[in-house]
C-alpha positions in Angstrom: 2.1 183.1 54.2 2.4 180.9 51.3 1.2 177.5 51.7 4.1 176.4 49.3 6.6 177.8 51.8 5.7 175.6 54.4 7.9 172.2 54.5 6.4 169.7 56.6 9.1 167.1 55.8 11.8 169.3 57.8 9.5 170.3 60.2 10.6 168.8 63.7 7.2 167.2 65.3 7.2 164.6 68.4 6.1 161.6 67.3 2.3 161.0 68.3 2.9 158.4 70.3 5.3 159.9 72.8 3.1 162.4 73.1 0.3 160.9 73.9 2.0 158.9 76.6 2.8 162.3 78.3 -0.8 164.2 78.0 -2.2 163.7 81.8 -5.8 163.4 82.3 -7.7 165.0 84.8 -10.1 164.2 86.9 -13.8 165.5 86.7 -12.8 167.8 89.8 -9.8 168.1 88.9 -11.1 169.7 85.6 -13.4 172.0 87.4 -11.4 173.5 89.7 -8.7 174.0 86.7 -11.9 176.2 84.6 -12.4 177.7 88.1 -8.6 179.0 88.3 -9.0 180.1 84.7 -11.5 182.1 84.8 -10.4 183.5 87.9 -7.3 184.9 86.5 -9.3 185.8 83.4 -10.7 188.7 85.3 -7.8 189.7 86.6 -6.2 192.6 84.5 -2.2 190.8 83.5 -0.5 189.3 80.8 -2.5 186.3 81.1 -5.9 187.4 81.1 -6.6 186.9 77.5 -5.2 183.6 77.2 -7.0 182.4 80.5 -9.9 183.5 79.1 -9.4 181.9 76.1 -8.9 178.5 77.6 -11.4 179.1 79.8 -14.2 179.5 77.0 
């Protein structure tokens, strides 16, 4: 794909700030038992291994 192609101006993007006010953050166990979960379905064989695994890492 051509960099020139690409038209940021018409692009439709949430403004940062909005966004920001919805990202939650976890806890430190909150966190862990979220990795946990992930890797956990990374070893299962499904759709969603690879991208648990992916997150996981």
């Amino acid at each position: 794909m051509d960099d020139d192609s690409l038209d940021l101006d018409s692009a439709d993007f949430a403004p940062g700030e909005d966004t920001a006010e919805r990202l939650a953050l976890l806890t430190l166990e909150e966190a862990h038992d979220l990795l946990r979960l992930l890797q956990t379905v990374a070893q299962e064989e499904g759709p969603v291994s690879p991208d648990a695994d992916r997150w996981a890492r």
